[in-house]
C-alpha positions, 0 to 999 in steps of 0.5 A: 500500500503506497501511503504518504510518508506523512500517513504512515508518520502518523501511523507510528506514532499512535502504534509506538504510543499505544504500545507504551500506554500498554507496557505501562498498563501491564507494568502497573497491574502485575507491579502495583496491583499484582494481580495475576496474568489471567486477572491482567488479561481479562481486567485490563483487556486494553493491553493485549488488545494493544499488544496485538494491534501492535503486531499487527502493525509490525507485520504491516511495516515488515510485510508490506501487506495491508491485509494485517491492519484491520486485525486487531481493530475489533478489540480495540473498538470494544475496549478502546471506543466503547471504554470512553463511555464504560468508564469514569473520567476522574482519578486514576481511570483518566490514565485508562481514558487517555488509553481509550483515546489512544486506541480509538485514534489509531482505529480511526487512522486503520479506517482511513487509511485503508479506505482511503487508498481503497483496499475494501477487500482488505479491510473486509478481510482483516476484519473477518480474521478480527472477528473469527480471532477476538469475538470469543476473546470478548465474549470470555472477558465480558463473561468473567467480567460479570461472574467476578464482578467485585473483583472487577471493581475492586482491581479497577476501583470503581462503582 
């Protein structure tokens, strides 16, 4: 896919960004919180959305194949976009926000991209594989979610 130097500029930096919002996610919930990976990975489900739109990317810049974008761009919906209106915006949930944000600019910068150069078939492709890939990753956190409900709240500290 021929983007501008600009576009694809852009593209590296929510990637690089996103990246370090997650190591620094992980770093808190398995240092601070100590929490373990399961509870991690279900809790703060941000983070390996993050990790895998971030292979993801890397595949793209490596390969060169456009296909590899939209992949990840399911999860980072779910728990990026919807997050903005799940969770609160004070006190430490507005490291999370900040997160969110982060995930839903680089959902937006995927879309864009890839209709603006028009690979529909890409797009429609990458985001099959995302949803044959991470629906019954959601389907399992939504699920723990409501049967460790005050785990959840605790871990998050919220109400």
């Amino acid at each position: 896919m021929n983007i501008s130097k600009k576009e694809l500029n852009a593209g590296i930096v929510l990637a690089s960004l996103l990246f370090l919002m997650a190591v620094n996610s992980t770093w808190y919930f398995l240092t601070q919180l100590k929490v373990s990976v399961l509870e991690w990975s279900i809790f703060n489900a941000c983070a390996p959305s993050s990790f895998a739109y971030s292979l993801c990317f890397l595949m793209f810049l490596i390969r060169k194949k456009e296909v590899f974008l939209p992949v990840a761009v399911v999860p980072l919906f779910f728990f990026g976009t919807c997050g903005l209106f799940v969770f609160p915006w004070d006190g430490m949930n507005l490291f999370a926000q900040a997160s969110h944000i982060v995930m839903t600019l680089n959902v937006i910068w995927v879309i864009y991209v890839t209709l603006k150069k028009a690979r529909y078939k890409s797009l429609a492709i990458g985001l099959l594989l995302s949803i044959l890939l991470f629906i019954p990753y959601i389907s399992y956190n939504q699920h723990y979610c409501r049967t460790h409900a005050e785990d959840l709240e605790r871990i998050l500290q919220i109400e």
